[in-house]
N, C-alpha and C positions, 0 to 999 in steps of 0.2 A: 165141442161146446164153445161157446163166443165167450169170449175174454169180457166180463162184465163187472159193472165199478162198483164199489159198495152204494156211492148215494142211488143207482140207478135200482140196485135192486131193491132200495126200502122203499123207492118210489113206484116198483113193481108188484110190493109186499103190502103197502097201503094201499094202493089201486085195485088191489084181488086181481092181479094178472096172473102171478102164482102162488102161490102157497108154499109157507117155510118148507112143508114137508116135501112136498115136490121139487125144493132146490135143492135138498138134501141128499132127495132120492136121486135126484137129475148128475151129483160129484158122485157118489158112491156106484152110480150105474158106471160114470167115468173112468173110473179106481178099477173098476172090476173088467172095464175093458179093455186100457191102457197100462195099468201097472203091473201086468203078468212078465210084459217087455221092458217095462221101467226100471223098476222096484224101486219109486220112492218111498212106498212105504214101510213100516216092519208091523204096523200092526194097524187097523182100523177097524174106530170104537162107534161101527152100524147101530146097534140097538140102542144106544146113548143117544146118540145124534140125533135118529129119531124122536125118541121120545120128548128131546129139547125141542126140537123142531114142532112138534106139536105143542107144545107151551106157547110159544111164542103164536103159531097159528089162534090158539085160545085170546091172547093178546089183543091180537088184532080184533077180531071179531068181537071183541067188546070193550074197544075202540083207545085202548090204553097206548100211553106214547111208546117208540122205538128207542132203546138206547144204542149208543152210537155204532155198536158191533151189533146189533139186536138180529140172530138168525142166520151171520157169518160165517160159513165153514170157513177152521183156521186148523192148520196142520200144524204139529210142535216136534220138536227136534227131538232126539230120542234121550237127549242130554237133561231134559228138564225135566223137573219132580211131580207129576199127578196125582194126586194123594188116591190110592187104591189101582193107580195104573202103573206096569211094568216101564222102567225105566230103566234100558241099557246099556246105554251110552256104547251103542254101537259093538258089544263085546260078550263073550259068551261066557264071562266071570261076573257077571251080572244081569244071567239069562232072568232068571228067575226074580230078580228083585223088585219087589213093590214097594211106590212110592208111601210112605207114612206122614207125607205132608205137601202138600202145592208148593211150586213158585210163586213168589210175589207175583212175578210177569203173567202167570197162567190166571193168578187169582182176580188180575185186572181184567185180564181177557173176559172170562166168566161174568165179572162184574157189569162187564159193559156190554154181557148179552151174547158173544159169540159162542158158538156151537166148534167145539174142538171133534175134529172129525178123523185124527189119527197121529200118530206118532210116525216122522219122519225117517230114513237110512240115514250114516253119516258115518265118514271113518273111525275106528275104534278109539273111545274114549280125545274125541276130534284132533288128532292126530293122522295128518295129513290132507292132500288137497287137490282131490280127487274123485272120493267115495269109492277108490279102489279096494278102500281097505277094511271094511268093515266084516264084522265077524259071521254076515247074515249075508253076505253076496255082492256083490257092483250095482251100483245104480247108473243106469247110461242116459244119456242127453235125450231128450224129445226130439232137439233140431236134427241126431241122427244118433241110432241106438250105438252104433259103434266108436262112439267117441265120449267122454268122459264129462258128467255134470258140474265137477267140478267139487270141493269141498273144504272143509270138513263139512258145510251143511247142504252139502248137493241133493240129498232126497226132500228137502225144503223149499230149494228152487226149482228142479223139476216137475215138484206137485202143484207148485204156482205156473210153472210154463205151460204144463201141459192140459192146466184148466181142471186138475184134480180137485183143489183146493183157490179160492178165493186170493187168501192171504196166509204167508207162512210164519213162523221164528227159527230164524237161524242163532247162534251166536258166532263172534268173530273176534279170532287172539291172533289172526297176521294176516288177514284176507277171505275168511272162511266166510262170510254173508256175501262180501263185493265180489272175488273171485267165480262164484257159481252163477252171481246174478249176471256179470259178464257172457260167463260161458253160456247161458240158459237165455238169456236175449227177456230178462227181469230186474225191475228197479231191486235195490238194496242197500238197505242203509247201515255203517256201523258205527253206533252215535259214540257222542263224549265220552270216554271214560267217567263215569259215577252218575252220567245220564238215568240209565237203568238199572234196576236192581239186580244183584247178582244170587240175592236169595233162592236159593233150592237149584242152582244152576251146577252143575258139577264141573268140579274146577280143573281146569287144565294149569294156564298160567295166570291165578291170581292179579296179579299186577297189568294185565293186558284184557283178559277177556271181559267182553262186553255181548248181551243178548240186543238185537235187534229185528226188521219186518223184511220180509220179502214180499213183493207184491207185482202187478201187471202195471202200475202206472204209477205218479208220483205222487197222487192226491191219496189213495191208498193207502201209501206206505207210512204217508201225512199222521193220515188218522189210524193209523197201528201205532203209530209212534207215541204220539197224544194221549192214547190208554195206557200205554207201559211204563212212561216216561215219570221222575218225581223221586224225591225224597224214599227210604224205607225203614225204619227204626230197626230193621232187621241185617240190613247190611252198611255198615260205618264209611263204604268210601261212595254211596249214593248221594246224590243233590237237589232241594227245589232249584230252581232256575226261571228267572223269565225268560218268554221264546225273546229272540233281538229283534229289532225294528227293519222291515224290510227293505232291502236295497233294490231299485229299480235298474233295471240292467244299462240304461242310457248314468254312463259315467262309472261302472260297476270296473274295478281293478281286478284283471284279470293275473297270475303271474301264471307262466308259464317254465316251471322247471327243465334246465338244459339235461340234467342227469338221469330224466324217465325218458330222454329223445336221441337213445344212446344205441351202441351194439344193443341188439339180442331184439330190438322192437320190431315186430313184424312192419312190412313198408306201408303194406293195404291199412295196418290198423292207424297205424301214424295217420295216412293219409284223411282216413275219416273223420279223426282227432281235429286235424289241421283245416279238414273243410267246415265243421261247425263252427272254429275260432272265428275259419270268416263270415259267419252269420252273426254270430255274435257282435263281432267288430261292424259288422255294417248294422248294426241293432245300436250300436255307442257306446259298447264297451272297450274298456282300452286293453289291448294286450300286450304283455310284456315280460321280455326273459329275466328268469330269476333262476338263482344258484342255491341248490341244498348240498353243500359241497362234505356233509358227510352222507349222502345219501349211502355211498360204495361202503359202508359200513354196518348198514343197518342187517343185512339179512346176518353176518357174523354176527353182531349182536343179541339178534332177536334168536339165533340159535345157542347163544348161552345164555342166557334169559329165559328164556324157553321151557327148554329142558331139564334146568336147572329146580324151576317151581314146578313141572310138570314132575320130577321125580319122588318131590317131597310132596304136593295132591296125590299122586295114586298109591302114596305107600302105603295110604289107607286098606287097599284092594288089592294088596301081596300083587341212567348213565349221568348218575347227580357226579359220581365220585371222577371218574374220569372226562376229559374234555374240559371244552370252554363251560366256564363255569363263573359269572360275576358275580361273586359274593362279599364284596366288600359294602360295607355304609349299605345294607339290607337290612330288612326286620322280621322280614321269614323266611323259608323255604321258596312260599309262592313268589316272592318278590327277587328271589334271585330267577326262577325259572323264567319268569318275564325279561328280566333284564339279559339274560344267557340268550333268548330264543325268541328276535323281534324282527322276523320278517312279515309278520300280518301289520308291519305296522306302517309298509310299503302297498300291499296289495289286498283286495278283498277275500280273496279266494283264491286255490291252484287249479288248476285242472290237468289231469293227464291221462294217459288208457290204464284200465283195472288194470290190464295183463298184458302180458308181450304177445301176445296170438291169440287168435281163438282155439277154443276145445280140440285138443289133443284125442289121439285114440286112444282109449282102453289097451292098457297094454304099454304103448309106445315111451314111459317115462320108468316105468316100472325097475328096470335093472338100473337106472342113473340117478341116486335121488338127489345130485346138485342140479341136475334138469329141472325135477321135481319142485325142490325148492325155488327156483329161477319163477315159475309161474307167481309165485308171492311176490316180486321184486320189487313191487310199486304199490304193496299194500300194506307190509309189515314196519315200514315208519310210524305210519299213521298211529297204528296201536301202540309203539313207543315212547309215541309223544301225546298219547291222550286225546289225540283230535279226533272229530268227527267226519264221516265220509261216505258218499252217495255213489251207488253205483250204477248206472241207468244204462238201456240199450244207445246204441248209437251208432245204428245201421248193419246192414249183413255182408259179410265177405266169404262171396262162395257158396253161401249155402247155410254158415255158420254168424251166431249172433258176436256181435262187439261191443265191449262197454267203455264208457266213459267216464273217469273217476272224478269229482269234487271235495276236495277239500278247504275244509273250513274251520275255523277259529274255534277254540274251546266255546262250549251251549250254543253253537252258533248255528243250530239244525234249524229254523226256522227261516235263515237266508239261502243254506242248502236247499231245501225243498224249493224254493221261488228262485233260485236260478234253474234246477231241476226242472220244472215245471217250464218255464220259458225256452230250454234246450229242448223239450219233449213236442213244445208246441212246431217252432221253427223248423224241426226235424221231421215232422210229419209231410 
């Protein structure tokens, strides 16, 4: 099936070229062809779909507007709440549970019209980053079945690679949106901390996880983000926010961190890293080396961090304090974090690779999980520090897809996507 954009199909769906119900039927033929070898999915809700899809068909034909998702097949992670739908967060201690309430994030989705057309794979209770691990089987890459999607929300980005699903929901507590959408050769975004609601999300590590979109291209992921995105009276560390004012890439600061261009980075992916900067740079961006000299501490960190709220969330289911820290002559919290952590006040943005390599086989990390954790390297900052970060293709090596990470300043997803979009262009 062709990789097709959301405006393209409303423009497809106003035109009477297809019919909701025939794009519906057109993923779910997909599902039933390709997911046998896949298994992105763990469950798909055919006779729902349907039936939405005919509404919306009703819609049309009598001549009512589109909302912005209007007839979107969207896949959701198995982590999130569907009120009357099975949600297992990937584990067989929660075969059986039904959701008794929606996601905020689902209930936007719905709002704005899309058609949720299945519940994704994803390591047990998203612990781990792979999709090795899930209580329901392996979910393996589209670009080659023998090699690993990536995860925790790898049955997310899979169902978007492989043209299952439109547009997906991942969440992400150290790389679990960016990580798969590298390895699946799909944009992914894991926004701000308090960007999106964490309502009805099941919680791994509180203080880090964040839901955000997977999609085929960057204007996609745009407008999934746009519905989910906002304030929730439901969950206390959610925000409005205005999007930021766009930076045009002629004069755009680029930094480039020495400690993601270290041992352990594949040479091929670096390289393709380094061939965009020079597009970029001959576009008028300025690039330039910058130091996160506690990077080499983050993965310890984030693994007592981690596991530490992860053991207190699942008990339900049977770095202010150390470091630099300027706290003097401040008036809050936020005003020392500012003062402690001011490198965006040198550059616009970072950029580096999602991952050290591309997808791994099934298998091949399995007896070594500081291997295992290594594929996180250069994404579990991010969610440390609250920041937002895009994960886009950025060319094939061998056979297999590469990502490109951006990151960007606290709510700053509105300049992420418009450098996104500009990388996506030049790269084509």
């Amino acid at each position: 099936m062709n990789k097709i954009s959301i405006k393209q199909i409303h423009q497809d769906l106003l035109a009477k070229k297809i019919s909701c119900e025939n794009l519906i039927k057109n993923h779910l033929d997909e599902i039933e062809k390709l997911d046998g070898q896949i298994k992105a999915f763990l469950e798909v809700f055919k006779t729902e779909a349907l039936l939405e899809a005919k509404k919306v068909d009703i819609k049309i034909k009598n001549g009512e507007p589109l909302r912005v998702l209007e007839g979107i097949p969207v896949a959701i992670k198995d982590n999130m709440l569907f009120e009357g739908h099975i949600a297992s967060s990937g584990s067989k201690i929660l075969e059986n549970y039904v959701s008794p309430y929606t996601a905020t994030a689902i209930k936007k989705l719905k709002e704005a019209g899309a058609i949720i057309i299945g519940r994704t794979n994803m390591d047990e209770f998203a612990m781990g980053s792979s999709t090795e691990n899930s209580a329901y089987g392996v979910t393996r890459n589209p670009y080659d079945l023998k090699r690993v999607p990536g995860g925790s929300s790898g049955g997310s980005a899979a169902a978007v690679a492989a043209s299952m699903s439109v547009i997906s929901l991942g969440s992400d507590t150290g790389g679990s949106i960016r990580q798969p959408a590298a390895f699946c050769g799909v944009v992914g975004l894991k926004p701000t901390y308090g960007a999106v609601s964490r309502y009805g999300l099941m919680a791994m590590s509180s203080s880090l996880d964040q839901i955000g979109p997977f999609a085929n291209n960057v204007e996609d992921a745009q407008i999934l983000f746009s519905v989910i995105k906002g304030k929730d009276q439901k969950d206390a560390t959610s925000k409005d926010f205005q999007d930021s004012k766009i930076k045009t890439i002629k004069g755009l600061k680029i930094g480039l961190p020495k400690e993601y261009f270290s041992k352990g980075l594949d040479k091929k992916v670096e390289k393709n890293i380094l061939q965009t900067l020079e597009l970029l740079k001959n576009s008028g961006a300025e690039v330039r080396e910058v130091s996160l000299p506690n990077t080499g501490y983050a993965l310890a960190a984030y693994y007592l961090i981690m596991p530490a709220e992860v053991s207190s969330n699942l008990a339900r289911f049977d770095g202010i304090r150390f470091g630099l820290s300027l706290n003097k002559e401040v008036k809050d919290l936020t005003e020392v974090y500012k003062k402690s952590r001011a490198l965006f006040q040198e550059v616009d943005c970072l950029i580096t690779p999602t991952t050290p390599t591309t997808a791994f086989k099934i298998g091949e990390k399995s007896s070594d999980p500081l291997e295992m954790y290594l594929s996180d390297i250069y994404t579990v900052s991010v969610n440390l520090a609250g920041l937002p970060a895009i994960s886009i293709p950025n060319g094939v090596i061998e056979g297999l897809p590469a990502g490109l990470q951006i990151i960007g300043k606290h709510f700053d997803e509105h300049n992420l996507f418009s450098i996104a979009k500009y990388i996506e262009e030049i790269n084509k």
